[in-house]
C-alpha positions in Angstrom: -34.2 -98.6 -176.3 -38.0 -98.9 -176.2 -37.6 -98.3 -172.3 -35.4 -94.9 -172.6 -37.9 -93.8 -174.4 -40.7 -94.6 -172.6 -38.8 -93.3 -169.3 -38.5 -90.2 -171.3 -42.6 -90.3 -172.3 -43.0 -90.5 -168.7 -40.8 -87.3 -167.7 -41.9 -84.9 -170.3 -45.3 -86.2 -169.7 -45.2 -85.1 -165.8 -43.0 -82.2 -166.5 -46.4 -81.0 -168.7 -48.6 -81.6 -166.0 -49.4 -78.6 -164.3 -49.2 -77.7 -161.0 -52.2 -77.0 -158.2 -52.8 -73.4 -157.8 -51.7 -73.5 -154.1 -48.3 -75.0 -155.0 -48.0 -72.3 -157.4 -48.7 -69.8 -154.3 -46.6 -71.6 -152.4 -43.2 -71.3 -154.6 -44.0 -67.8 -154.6 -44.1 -67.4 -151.1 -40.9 -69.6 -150.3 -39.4 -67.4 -153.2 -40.4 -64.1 -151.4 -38.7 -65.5 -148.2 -35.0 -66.5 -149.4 -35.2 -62.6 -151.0 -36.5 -61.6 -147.3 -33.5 -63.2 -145.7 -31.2 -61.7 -148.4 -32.1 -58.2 -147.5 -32.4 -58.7 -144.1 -28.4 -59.7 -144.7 -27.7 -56.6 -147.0 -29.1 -54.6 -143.6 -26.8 -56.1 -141.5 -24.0 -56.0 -143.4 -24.6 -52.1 -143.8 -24.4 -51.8 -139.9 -21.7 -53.6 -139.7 -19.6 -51.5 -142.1 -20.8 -48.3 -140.9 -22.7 -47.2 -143.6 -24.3 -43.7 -144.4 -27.2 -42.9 -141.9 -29.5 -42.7 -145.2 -28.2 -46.2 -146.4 -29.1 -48.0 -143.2 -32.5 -46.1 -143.2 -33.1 -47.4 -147.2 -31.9 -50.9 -146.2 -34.5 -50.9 -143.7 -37.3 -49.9 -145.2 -36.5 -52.2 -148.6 -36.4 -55.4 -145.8 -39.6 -54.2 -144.5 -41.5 -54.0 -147.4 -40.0 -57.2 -148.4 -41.7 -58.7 -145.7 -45.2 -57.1 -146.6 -44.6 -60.2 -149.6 -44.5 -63.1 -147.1 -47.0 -61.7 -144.1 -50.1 -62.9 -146.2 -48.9 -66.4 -145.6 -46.6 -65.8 -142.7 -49.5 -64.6 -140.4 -51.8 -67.1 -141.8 -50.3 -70.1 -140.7 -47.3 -69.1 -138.5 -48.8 -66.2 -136.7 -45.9 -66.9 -133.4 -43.1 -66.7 -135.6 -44.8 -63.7 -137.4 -45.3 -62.1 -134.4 -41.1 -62.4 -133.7 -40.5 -60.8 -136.9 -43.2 -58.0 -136.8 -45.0 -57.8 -133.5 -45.5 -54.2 -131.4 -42.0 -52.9 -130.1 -43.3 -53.4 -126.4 -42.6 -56.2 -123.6 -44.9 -59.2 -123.7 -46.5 -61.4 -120.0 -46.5 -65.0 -120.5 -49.1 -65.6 -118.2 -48.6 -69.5 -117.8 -45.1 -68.7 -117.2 -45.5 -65.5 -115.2 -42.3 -64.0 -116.9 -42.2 -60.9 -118.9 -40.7 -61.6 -122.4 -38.5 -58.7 -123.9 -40.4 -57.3 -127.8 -38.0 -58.0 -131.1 -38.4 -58.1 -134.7 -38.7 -54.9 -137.4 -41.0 -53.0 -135.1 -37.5 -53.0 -132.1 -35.0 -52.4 -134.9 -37.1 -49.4 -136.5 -36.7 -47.3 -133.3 -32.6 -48.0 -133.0 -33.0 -46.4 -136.9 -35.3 -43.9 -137.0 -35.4 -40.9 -136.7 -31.8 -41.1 -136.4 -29.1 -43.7 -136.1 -27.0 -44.0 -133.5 -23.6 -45.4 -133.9 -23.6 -46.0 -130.1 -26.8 -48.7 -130.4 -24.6 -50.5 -133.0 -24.2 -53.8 -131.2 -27.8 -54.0 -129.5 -28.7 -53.2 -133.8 -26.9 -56.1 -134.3 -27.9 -58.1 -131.9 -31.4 -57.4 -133.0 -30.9 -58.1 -136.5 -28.9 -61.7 -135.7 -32.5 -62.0 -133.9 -34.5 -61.2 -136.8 -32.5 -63.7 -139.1 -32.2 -66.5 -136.9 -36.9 -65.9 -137.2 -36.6 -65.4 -140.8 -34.9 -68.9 -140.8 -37.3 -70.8 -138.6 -40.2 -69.3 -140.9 -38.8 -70.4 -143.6 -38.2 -74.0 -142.0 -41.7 -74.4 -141.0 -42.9 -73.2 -144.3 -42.1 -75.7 -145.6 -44.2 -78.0 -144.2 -47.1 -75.9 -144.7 -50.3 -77.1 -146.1 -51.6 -75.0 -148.5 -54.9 -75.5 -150.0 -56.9 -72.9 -152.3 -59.4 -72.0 -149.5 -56.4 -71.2 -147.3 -55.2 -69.0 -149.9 -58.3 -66.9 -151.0 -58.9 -66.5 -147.1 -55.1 -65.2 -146.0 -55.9 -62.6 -149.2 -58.9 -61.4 -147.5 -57.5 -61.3 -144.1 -54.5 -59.9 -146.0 -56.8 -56.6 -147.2 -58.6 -56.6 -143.6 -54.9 -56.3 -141.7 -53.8 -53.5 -144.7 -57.1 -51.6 -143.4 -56.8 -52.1 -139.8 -53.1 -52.3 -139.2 -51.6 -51.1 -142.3 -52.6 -47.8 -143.4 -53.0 -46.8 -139.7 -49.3 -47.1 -138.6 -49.8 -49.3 -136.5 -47.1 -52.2 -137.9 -44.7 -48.5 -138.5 -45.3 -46.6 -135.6 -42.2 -44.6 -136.0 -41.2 -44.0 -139.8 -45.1 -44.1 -141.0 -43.9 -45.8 -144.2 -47.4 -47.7 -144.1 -48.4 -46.6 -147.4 -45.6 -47.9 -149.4 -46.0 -51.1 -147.4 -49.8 -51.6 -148.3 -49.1 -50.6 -152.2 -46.6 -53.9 -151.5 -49.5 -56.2 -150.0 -51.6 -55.2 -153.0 -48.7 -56.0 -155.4 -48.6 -59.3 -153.3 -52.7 -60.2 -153.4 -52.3 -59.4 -157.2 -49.4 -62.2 -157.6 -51.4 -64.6 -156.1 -55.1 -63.6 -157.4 -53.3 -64.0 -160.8 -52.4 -67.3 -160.5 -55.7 -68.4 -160.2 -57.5 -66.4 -162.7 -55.0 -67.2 -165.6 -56.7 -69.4 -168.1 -60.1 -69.7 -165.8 -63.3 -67.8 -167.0 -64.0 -65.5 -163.7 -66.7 -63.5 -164.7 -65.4 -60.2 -162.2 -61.7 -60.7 -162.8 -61.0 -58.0 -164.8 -62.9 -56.3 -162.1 -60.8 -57.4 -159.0 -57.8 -56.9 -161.4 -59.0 -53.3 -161.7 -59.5 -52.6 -158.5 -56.0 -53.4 -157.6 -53.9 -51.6 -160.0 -56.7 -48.7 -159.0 -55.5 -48.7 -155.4 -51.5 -49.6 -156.4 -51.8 -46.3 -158.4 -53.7 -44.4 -155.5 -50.9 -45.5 -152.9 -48.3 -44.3 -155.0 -49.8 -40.8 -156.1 -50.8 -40.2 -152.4 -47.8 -40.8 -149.7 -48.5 -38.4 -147.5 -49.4 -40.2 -144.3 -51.2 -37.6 -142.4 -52.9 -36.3 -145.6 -54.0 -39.9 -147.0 -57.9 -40.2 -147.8 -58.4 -43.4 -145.4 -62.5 -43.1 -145.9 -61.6 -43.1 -149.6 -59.2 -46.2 -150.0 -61.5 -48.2 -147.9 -64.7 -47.5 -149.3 -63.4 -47.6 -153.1 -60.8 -50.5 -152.9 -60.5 -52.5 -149.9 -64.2 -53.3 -149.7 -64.7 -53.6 -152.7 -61.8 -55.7 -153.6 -63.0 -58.5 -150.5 -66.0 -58.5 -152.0 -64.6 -59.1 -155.5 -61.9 -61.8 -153.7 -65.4 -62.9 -152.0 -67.2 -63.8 -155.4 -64.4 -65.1 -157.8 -63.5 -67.6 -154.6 -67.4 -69.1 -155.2 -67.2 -68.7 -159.0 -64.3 -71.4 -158.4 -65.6 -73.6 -156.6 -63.5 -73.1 -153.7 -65.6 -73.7 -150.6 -65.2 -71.1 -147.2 -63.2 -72.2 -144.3 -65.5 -74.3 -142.1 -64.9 -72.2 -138.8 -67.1 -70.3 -136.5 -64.7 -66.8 -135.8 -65.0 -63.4 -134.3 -65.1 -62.1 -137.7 -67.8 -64.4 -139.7 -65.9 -66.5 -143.1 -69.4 -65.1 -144.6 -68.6 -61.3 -144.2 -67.8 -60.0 -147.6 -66.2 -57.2 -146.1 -65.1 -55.5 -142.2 -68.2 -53.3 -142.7 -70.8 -55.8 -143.3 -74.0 -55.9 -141.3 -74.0 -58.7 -138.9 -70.0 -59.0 -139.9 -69.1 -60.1 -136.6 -70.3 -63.1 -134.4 -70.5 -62.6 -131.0 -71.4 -66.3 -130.4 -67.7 -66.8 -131.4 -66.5 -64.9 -128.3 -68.1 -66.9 -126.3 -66.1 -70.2 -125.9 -68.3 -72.6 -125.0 -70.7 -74.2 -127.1 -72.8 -74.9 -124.1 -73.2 -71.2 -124.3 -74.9 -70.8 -127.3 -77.7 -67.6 -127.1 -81.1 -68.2 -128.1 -84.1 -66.2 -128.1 -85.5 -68.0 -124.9 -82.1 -67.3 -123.2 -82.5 -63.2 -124.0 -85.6 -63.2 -122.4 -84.5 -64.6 -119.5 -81.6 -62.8 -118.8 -83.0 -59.1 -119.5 -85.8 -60.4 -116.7 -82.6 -61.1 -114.6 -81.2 -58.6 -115.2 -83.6 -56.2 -114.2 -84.2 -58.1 -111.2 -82.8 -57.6 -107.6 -83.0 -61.2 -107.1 -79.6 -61.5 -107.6 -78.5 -59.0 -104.9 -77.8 -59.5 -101.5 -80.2 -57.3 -100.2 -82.5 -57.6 -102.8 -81.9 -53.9 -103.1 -79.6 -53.5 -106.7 -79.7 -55.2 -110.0 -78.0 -55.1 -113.1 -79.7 -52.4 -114.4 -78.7 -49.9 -111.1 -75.7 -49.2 -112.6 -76.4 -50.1 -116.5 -79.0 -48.1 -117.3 -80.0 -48.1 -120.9 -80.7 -45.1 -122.0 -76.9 -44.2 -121.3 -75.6 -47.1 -123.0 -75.8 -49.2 -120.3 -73.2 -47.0 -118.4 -74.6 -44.7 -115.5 -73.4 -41.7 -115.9 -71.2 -41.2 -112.9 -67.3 -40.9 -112.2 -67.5 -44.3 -110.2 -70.2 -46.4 -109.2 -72.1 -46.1 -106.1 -71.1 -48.8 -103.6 -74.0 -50.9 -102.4 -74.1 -49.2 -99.6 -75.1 -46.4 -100.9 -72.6 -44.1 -99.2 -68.9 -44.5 -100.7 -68.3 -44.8 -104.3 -66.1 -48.0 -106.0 -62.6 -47.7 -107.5 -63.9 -47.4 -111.3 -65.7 -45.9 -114.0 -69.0 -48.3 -115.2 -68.4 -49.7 -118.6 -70.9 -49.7 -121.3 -72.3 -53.1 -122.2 -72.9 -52.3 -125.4 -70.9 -54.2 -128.0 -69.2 -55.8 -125.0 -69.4 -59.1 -126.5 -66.7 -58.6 -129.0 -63.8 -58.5 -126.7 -61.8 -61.0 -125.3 -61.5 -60.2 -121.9 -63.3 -58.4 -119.4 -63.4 -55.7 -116.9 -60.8 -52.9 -116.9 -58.4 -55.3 -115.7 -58.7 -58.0 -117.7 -59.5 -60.4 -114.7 -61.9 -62.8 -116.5 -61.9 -63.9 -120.3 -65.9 -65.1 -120.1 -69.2 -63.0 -119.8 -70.7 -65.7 -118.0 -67.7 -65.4 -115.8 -68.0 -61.1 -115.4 -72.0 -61.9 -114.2 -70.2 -64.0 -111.6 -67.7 -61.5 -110.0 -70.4 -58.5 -110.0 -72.8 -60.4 -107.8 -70.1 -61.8 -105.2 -68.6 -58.8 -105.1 -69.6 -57.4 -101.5 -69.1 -53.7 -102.9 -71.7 -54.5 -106.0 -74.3 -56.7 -105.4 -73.0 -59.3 -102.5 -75.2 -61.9 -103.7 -75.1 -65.8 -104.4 -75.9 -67.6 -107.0 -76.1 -70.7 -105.5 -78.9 -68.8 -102.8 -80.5 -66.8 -106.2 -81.5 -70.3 -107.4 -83.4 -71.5 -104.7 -85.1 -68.4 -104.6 -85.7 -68.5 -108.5 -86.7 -72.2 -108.1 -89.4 -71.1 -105.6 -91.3 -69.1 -108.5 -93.8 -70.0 -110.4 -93.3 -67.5 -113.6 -89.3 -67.9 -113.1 -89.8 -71.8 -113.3 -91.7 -71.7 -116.6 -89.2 -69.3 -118.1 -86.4 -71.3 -117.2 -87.8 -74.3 -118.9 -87.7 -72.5 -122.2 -84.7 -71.7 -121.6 -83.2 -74.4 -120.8 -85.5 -77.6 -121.4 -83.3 -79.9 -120.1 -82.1 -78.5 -117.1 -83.1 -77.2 -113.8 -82.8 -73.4 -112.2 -79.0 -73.6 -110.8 -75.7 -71.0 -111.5 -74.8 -72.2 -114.7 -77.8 -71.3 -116.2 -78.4 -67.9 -114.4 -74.7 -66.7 -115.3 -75.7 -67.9 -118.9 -78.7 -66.1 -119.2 -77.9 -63.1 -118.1 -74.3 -62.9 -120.7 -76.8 -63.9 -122.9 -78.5 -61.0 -122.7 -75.7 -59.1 -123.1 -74.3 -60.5 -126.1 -77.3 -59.7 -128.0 -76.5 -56.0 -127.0 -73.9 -56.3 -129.2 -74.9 -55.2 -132.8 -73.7 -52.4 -134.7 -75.9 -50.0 -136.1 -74.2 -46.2 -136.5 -73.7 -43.6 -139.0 -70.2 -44.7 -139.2 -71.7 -48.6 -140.3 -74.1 -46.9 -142.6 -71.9 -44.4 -144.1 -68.9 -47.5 -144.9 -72.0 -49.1 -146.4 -72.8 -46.7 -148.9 -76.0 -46.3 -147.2 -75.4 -42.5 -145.5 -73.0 -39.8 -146.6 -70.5 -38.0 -144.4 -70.3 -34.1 -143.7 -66.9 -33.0 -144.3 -66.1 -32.9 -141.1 -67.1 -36.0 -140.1 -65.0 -37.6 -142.8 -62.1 -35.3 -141.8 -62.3 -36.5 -138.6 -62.2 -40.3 -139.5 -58.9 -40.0 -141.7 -57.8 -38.3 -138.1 -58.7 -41.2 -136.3 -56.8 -43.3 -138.4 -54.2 -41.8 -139.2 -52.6 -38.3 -137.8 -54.3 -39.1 -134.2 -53.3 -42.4 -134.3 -56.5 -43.3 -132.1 -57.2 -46.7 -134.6 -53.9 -48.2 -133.7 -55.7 -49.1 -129.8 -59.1 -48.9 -130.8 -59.1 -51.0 -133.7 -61.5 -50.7 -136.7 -64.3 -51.3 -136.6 -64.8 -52.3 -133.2 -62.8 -49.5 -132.3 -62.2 -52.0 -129.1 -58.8 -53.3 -127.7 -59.8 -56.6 -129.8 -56.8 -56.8 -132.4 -57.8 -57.6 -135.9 -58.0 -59.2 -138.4 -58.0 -62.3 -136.7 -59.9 -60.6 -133.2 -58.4 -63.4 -130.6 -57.0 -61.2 -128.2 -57.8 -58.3 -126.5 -55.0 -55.4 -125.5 -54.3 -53.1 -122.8 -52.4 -50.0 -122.4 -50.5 -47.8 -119.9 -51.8 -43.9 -120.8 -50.8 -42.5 -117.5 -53.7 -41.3 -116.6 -54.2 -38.4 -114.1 -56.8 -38.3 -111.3 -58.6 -35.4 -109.8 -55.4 -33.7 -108.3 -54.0 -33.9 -111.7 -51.3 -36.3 -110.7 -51.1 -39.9 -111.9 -53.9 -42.2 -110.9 -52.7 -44.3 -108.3 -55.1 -47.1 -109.9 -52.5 -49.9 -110.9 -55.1 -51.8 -113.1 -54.0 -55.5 -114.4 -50.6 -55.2 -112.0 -53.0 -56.3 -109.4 -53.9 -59.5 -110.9 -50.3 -59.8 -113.1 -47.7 -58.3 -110.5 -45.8 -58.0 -114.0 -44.4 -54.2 -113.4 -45.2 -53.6 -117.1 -48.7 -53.9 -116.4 -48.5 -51.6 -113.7 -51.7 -48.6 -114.4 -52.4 -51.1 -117.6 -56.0 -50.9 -118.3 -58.2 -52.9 -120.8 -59.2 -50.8 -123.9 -62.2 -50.2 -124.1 -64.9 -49.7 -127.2 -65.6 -46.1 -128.0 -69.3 -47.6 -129.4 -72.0 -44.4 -128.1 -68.9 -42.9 -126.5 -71.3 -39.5 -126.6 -73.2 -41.2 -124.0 -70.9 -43.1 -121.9 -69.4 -40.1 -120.0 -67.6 -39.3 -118.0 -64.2 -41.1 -119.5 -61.5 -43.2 -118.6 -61.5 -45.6 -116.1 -61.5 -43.9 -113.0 -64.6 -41.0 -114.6 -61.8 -38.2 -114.7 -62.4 -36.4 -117.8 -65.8 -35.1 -118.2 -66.1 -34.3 -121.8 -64.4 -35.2 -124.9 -62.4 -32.4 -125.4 -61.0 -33.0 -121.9 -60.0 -36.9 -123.5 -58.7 -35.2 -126.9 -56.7 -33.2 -125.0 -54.8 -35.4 -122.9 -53.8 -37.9 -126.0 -52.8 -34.8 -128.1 -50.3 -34.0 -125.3 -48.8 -37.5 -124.9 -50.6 -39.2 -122.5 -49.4 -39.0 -118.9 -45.5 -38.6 -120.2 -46.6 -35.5 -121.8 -48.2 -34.1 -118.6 -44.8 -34.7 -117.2 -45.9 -37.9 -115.2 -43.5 -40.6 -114.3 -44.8 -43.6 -116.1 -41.7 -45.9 -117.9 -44.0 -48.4 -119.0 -46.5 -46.0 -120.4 -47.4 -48.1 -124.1 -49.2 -44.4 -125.6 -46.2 -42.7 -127.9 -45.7 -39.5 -125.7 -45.1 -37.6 -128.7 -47.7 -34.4 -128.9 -49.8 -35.6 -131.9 -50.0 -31.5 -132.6 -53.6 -31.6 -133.4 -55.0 -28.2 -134.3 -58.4 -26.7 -132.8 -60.5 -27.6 -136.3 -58.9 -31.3 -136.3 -59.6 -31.9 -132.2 -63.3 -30.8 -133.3 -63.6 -33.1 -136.9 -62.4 -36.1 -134.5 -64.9 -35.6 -132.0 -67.5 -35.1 -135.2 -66.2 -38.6 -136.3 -66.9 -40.1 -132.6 -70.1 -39.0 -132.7 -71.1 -41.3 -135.8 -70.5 -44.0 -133.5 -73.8 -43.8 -131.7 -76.4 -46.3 -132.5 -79.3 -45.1 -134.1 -81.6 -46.4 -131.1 -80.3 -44.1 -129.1 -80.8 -41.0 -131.8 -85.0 -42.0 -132.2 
């Protein structure tokens, strides 16, 4: 008898004990996930029984939002099974497999629903769907082995605001409904659920604070639905930075330490908006990399050096010049010759750091590895590295500043390439009205605020430049860099025949598929696009308010920009261009 009970000492006794915070977060995600699969099953079901239009569109949007409750986690730690749920409705190149992989998930089966259903794309709905459930069961398979600990958490909340901010209330993750701002009042509702768990019964001095500042932005999201109307400069000054900050500081007040990881977007950064939020060390790749202030020196002397050329008659700085942002002003660069002109437009080197590929076409992932291809290229420089370094070896200043540089090496091509994207990442720090201004440091004129909800939201420019980098470099995580087919025209106003990325890829989606580039001093980097077409920004504005090359009535099938007319009146095309201008760095205003 003394044993029963002592068995049943034991049970109650564990049954008290209480669980770790992050198991607690964890039953609430796995719960989240079986009610995920069960509405993904109602959907089904309502296609399969020929349901009302209206019905199938309400099914839709209620699975949807019920995956807004599992993405914090989902995306965290099974970001390619995420990604087959709710990635971009377009085709995907596997590069290591050279095959072109076909785009499912919500994002495929919103377009067979919306605007209107078809009852003839009932099977291929279908089809989708028994898609979409056979990913919702693998997530919740590999869930379960998850290893959840209460760092992990308090950083997937914070990434959780930054992808509301960047991808949410943008449209990017609902290009065609635009039902983005009942999705992000879900991810709030979700961040609360979990924040709660951890401040219940703990003495968090700013709890009430964050607490606050989420039922404040759950009440602004429901009192403000109107996508194209929705005060984006207002929800992200007044709730999403402040509530990553407040995430930020009840995280330390725990005791829970920051992720030990060197990113594109620092653990540190309280917020998106932060000075010195993003590091472009992380970009790099290579430890070996690493930029010092030795290194900076070197390569701006490089750089402005024809050393490097063939000739000895063009450096860097011929076609960078930096007043202009390090672009030069010119529809294409000249060709060393100084006669013909190359295929494209020069790209600023400004803020070029935080991408993850480079040149228009993608062809190299490295800075150290863009240095290289400029001075082989016979069109560009036509030089050698290999002959630079003798050269460099042979003088005396160049040999001391080397040493600094590098103390325990000698003047070869590692260390010139080095030296030089050294020098170019440390061209890559933000410092605009636009920073300032999501500061609270500088105010915005109406119209420049006007033109920034435009930007991301009615003109849908944010969901390909991303905020803030307003780069091709997709947040919040910022590990890959995108491009897109625009169908851009050339002089003749027909389509360029420039077929960008197809020419390393020969993937016929990437056929006139250009990097996207940052829109950092884009007052100064004229003229635009990548073959110098357009001249001024209204010429730009113009194009991507009539759809892109689909709208001018080109033939591009694999064009990636919505050809929809974005219907942009005379005053908005103005406020946007207002809002562009912010993003000039004060340098270049002194």
């Amino acid at each position: 008898m003394k044993k029963i009970y002592g068995l049943f000492f034991l049970l109650a006794l564990v049954a008290c004990q209480k669980k770790d915070k992050h198991q607690e977060v964890n039953e609430l995600f796995q719960s989240d996930i079986t009610l995920l699969i069960e509405k993904v099953a109602k959907l089904k079901y309502s296609v399969q029984s020929d349901s009302t239009e209206a019905q199938i569109q309400r099914q839709f949007l209620e699975a949807h939002q019920g995956y807004k409750k599992v993405e914090m986690i989902s995306e965290y730690y099974s970001p390619a099974v995420s990604k087959a749920i709710n990635g971009p409705a377009i085709p995907e190149f596997e590069e290591n497999d050279k095959v072109t992989v076909p785009p499912e998930g919500f994002q495929v089966i919103e377009e067979l629903v919306f605007p209107k259903y078809n009852k003839e794309s009932k099977k291929e709905l279908l089809q989708e769907l028994g898609i979409l459930s056979a990913n919702l069961v693998r997530l919740e398979k590999v869930s379960n082995s998850n290893q959840l600990t209460d760092a992990h958490v308090f950083d997937a909340m914070r990434l959780e605001v930054y992808r509301m901010v960047t991808l949410g209330i943008t449209g990017f993750d609902s290009p065609v409904v635009l039902n983005s701002l009942p999705e992000a009042l879900v991810a709030l509702e979700t961040i609360e659920k979990y924040y709660q768990v951890y401040v219940e019964n703990n003495a968090v001095s700013n709890s009430n604070q964050v607490l606050g500042i989420l039922k404040k932005g759950q009440q602004y999201l429901k009192t403000n639905t109107n996508f194209n109307a929705f005060d984006r400069a207002y929800f992200i000054k007044e709730i999403a930075n402040p509530l990553s900050k407040g995430l930020f500081q009840t995280r330390s007040e725990l005791g829970i330490p920051l992720m030990k990881e060197q990113r594109g977007l620092k653990v540190t950064a309280q917020t998106l908006f932060d000075p010195e939020a993003f590091d472009p060390e992380a970009f790099s790749g290579f430890p070996d990399y690493k930029t010092t202030p030795e290194k900076i020196a070197l390569g701006k002397k490089l750089f402005n050096d024809p050393v490097l050329s063939g000739n000895n008659t063009r450096s860097c700085a011929s076609c960078h010049h930096a007043d202009k942002a390090f672009t030069d002003g010119l529809e294409t660069a000249v060709s060393l010759d100084g006669k013909s002109m190359l295929q494209r437009n020069t790209p600023t080197l400004n803020n070029i750091a935080f991408q993850r590929v480079f040149f228009a076409d993608s062809r190299v992932s490295y800075l150290e590895d863009q240095a290289v291809a400029v001075i082989k290229n016979e069109n560009e420089m036509h030089g050698s590295l290999e002959q630079s370094a003798l050269v460099l070896q042979k003088d005396a200043n160049y040999v001391r500043d080397f040493k600094k540089a590098f103390p325990k090496g000698a003047i070869n091509e590692f260390e010139i390439k080095n030296a030089l994207a050294s020098y170019i990442r440390s061209l890559s720090k933000y410092d605009s009205k636009f920073d300032a201004y999501m500061q609270n440091k500088e105010r915005f004129t109406a119209d420049e605020k006007a033109g920034f909800n435009l930007f991301a939201g009615k003109a849908k420019c944010a969901t390909c430049h991303f905020i803030p980098l307003t780069n091709g470099t997709v947040p919040p995580n910022f590990d890959r860099s995108e491009s897109e087919i625009l169908g851009v025209p050339n002089k003749s106003k027909k389509l360029d025949g420039d077929l960008g990325k197809f020419v390393i890829t020969q993937a016929t989606i990437h056929k006139n598929s250009f990097k996207t580039p940052t829109i950092r001093n884009i007052t100064l980097t004229a003229p635009y696009m990548h073959n110098g077409v357009y001249k001024t920004l209204e010429e730009v504005v113009d194009f991507y308010n009539e759809g892109g090359g689909l709208g001018l009535g080109f033939d591009v099938p694999n064009q990636t920009l919505p050809e929809d007319k974005l219907n942009l009146s005379d005053l908005e095309k103005k406020q946007l261009i207002a809002f562009m201008r912010t993003l000039t760095d004060k340098k270049y205003l002194k």
